[in-house]
C-alpha positions in Angstrom: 14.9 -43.7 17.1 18.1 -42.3 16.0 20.9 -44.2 14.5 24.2 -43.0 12.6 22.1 -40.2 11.6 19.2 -41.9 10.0 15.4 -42.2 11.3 15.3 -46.5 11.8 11.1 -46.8 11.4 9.4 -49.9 12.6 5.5 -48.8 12.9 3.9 -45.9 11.1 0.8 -43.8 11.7 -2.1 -43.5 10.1 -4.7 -41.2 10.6 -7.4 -41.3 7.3 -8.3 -45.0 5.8 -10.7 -44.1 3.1 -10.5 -44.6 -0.8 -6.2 -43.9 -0.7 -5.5 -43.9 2.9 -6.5 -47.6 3.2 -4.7 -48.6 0.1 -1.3 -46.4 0.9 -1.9 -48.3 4.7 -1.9 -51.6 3.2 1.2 -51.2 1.1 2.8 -49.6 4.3 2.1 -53.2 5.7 3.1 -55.3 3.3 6.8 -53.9 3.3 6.7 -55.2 6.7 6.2 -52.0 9.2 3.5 -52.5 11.5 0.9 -50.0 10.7 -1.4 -48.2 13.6 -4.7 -46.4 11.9 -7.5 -44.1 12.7 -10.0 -43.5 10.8 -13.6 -42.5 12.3 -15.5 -44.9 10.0 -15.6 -48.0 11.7 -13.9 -51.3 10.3 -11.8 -49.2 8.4 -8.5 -50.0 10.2 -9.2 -53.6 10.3 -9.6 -53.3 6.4 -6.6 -51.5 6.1 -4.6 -54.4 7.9 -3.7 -52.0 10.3 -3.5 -52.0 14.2 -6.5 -49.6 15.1 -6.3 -46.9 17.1 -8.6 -45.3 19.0 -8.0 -41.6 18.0 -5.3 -39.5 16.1 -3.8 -39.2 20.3 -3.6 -43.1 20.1 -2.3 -43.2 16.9 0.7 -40.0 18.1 1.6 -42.0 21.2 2.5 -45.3 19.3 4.1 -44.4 16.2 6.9 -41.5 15.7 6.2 -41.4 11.7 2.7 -40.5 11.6 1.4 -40.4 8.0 -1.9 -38.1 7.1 -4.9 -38.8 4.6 -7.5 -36.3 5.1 -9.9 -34.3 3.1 -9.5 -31.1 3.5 -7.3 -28.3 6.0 -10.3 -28.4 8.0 -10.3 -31.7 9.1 -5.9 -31.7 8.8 -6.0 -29.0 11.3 -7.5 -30.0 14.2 -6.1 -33.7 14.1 -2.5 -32.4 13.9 -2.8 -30.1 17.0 -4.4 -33.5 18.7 -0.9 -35.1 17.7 0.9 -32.3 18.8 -0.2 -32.0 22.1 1.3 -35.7 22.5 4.0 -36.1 19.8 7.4 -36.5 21.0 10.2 -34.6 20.2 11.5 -36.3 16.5 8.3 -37.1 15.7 7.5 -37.0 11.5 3.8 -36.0 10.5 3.8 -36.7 6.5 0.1 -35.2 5.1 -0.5 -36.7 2.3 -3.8 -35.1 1.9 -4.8 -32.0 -0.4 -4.6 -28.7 1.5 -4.4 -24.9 1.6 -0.3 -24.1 1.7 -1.3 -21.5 3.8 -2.6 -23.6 6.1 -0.1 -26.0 5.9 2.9 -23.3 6.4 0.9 -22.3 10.1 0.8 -26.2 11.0 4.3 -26.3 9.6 5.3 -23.3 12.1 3.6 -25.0 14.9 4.9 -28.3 14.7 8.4 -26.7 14.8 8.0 -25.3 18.1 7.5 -28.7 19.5 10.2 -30.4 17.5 8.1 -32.3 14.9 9.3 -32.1 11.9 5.7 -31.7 9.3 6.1 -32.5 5.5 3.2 -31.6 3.3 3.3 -33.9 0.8 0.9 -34.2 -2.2 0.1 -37.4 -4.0 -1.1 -38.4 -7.4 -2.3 -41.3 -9.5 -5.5 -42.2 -8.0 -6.6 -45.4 -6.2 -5.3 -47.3 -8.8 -1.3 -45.9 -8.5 -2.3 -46.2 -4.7 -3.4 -50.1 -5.2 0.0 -50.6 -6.8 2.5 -48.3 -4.6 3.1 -46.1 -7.9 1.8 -43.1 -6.8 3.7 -39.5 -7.2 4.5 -37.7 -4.4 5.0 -33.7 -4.3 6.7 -32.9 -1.0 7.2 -29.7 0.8 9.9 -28.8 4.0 12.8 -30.4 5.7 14.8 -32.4 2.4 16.3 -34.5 5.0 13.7 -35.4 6.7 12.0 -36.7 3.8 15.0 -38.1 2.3 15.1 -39.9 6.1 11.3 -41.5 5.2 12.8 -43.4 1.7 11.8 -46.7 3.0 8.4 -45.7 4.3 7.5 -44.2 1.4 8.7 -46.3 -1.0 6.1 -48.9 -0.6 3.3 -46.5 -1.6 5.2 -44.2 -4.3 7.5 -44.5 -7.5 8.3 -41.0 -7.5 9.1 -38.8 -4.7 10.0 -35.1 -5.7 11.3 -32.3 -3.2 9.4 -29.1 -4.7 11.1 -26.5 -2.0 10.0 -24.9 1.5 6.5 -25.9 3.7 3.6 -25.8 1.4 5.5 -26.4 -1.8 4.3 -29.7 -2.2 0.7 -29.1 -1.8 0.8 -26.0 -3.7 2.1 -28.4 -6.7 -0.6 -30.9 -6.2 -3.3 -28.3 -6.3 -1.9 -27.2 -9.6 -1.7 -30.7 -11.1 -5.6 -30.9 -9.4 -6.7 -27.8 -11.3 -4.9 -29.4 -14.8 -7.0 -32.3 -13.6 -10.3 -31.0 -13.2 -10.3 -28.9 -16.4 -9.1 -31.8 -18.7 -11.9 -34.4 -16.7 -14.8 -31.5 -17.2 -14.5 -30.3 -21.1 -13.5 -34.2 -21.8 -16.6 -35.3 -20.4 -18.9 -32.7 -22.1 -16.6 -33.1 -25.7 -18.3 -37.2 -24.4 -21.8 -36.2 -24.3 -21.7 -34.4 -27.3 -20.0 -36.5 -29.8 -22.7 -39.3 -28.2 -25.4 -36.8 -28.8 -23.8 -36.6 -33.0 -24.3 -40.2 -33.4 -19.9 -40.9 -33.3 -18.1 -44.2 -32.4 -16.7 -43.2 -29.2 -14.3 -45.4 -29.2 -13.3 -44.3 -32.7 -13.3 -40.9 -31.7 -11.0 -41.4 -28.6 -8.4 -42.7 -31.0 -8.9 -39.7 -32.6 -8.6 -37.3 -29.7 -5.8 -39.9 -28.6 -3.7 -39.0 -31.5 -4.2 -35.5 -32.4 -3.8 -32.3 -29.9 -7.0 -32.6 -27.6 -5.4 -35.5 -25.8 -5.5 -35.8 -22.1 -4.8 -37.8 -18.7 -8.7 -38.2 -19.1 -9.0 -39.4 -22.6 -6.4 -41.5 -22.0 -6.5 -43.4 -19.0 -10.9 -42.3 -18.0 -12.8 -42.6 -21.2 -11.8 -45.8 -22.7 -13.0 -47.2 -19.5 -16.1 -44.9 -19.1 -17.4 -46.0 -22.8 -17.6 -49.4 -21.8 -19.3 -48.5 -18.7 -16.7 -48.7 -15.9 -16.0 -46.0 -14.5 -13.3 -46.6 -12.2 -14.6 -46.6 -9.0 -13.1 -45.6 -5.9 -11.2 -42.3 -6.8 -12.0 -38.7 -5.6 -15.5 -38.0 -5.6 -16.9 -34.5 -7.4 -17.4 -33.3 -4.1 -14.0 -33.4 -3.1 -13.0 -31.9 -6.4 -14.6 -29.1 -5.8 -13.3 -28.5 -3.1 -9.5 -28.7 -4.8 -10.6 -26.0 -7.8 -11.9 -23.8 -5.0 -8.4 -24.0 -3.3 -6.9 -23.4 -6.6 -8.8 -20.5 -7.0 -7.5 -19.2 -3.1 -4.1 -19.8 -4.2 -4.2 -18.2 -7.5 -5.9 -15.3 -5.7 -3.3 -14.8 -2.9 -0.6 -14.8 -5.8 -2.6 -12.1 -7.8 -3.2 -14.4 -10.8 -6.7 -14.9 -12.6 -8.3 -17.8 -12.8 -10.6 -17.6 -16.1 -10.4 -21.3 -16.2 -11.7 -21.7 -13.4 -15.2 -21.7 -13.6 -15.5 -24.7 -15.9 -14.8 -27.4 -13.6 -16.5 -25.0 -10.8 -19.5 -25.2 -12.8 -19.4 -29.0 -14.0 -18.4 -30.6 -10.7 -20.6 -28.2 -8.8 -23.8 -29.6 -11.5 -22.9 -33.3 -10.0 -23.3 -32.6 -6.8 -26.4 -31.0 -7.1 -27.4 -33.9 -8.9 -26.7 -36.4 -6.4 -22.9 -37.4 -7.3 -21.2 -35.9 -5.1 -20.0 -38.7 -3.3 -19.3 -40.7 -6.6 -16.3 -40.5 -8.4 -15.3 -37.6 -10.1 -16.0 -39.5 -13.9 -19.5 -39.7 -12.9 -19.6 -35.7 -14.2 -20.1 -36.7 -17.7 -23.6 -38.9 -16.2 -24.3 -35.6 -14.8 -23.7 -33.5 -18.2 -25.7 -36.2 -19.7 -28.6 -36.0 -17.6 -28.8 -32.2 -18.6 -28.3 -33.0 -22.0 -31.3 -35.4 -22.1 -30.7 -38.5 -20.6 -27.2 -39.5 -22.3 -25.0 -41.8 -21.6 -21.7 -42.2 -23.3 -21.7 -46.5 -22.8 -24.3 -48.7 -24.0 -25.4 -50.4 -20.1 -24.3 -49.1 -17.0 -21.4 -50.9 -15.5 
């Protein structure tokens, strides 16, 4: 697989084909590398245009870049350690999931042992950036052997940054998550409440939009969510949950408080117990709204 130096790549792994796995899959594709998937949801590989594989084993026996898109370290671990016990020596696992760096340093570790090189490498954007190959990437480990994956990952990313050692890159994406939570939760109560005082939402997102309480929500969410589309097929509540509660282990194990935590904690945690977990992660201002009285911050559902 070696030539002059430089990894030549012809067919990619890929073990997770949900919401971004199948859209990073299919970009993977269309530049023209034959993509070999996984995922235990049937029919995903298929709609993924991928070759499917039978398990993450399958997937490590016919494909030396194998790419990762799991939910959590839970799930992560296991899999790898299935690829490991099969992965040849040169072999590139690339998670792209979001994970504990802790975790992620131990795989990191492990996968050394067998000569596989393991990049953690965090991702941003949504499903959208995913649908367009524009996501950001945060990447942790080996800077050659990322800088050796250029034309893999160009198909799915228009930014790739090398943040440092294993477990830098998803120790960056669950900061940006955190930024992310907080900014989704108070702008989706700030929502409900100018709704519930009778203002032009609209109106007062040009507001917010132009004055010091803008955000990645208000910008690119809410004008959407007023007119009742709300932007299916991003990460669910559940899921970010589960990404403030690894913020809050990291910031822990680095001795650093997290009194902004319990916000989103408290907001996302409300829409799962209100049956949105699986939902995207806007759906937190229905949720608000339903405690507030039955508001809605659009005039129909979309």
């Amino acid at each position: 697989m070696n030539t002059g130096g430089e990894q030549v790549v012809d067919t990619v792994g890929m073990i997770g084909l949900g919401n971004m796995g199948g859209r990073m899959a299919r970009r993977v594709d269309d530049a023209g590398f034959t993509v070999v998937g996984h995922d235990p949801v049937a029919g995903r590989a298929e709609a993924a245009v991928a070759v499917p594989a039978a398990d993450p084993v399958d997937v490590a026996r016919r494909a030396r870049v194998v790419l990762l898109s799991l939910p959590d370290s839970h799930v992560v671990e296991p899999v790898v350690r299935e690829v490991l016990d099969v992965a040849v020596e040169g072999t590139t696992i690339v998670d792209l999931s979001t994970a504990s760096p802790a975790s992620t340093r131990t795989l990191h570790d492990e996968a050394l042992t067998r000569g596989v090189r393991y990049l953690d490498a965090g991702i941003s954007g949504g499903a959208a950036a995913a649908e367009k190959g524009t996501l950001t990437i945060m990447a942790g480990g080996d800077a050659a052997a990322l800088a050796e994956l250029e034309t893999v990952l160009a198909p799915i990313a228009a930014t790739v940054h090398h943040m440092g050692p294993s477990g830098a890159g998803h120790t960056t994406k669950l900061l940006n998550n955190f930024l992310n939570a907080v900014s989704l939760a108070a702008s989706a109560e700030v929502m409900v409440a100018g709704r519930k005082a009778g203002l032009d939402l609209p109106q007062l997102l040009e507001v917010i939009n132009s004055s010091s309480g803008v955000n990645f929500a208000t910008t690119n969410r809410f004008p959407a969510i007023v007119r009742g589309d709300y932007l299916e097929g991003g990460l669910t509540s559940r899921l970010m949950t589960k990404d403030v509660a690894l913020y809050v282990d990291l910031a822990g194990r680095l001795g650093v408080p997290t009194l902004n935590a319990a916000g989103p904690l408290g907001c996302f945690g409300l829409a799962e117990n209100l049956g949105y977990g699986d939902l995207i992660s806007n759906r937190v201002v229905d949720a608000l709204g339903d405690v507030a009285g039955g508001v809605r911050v659009h005039d129909q559902e979309g």
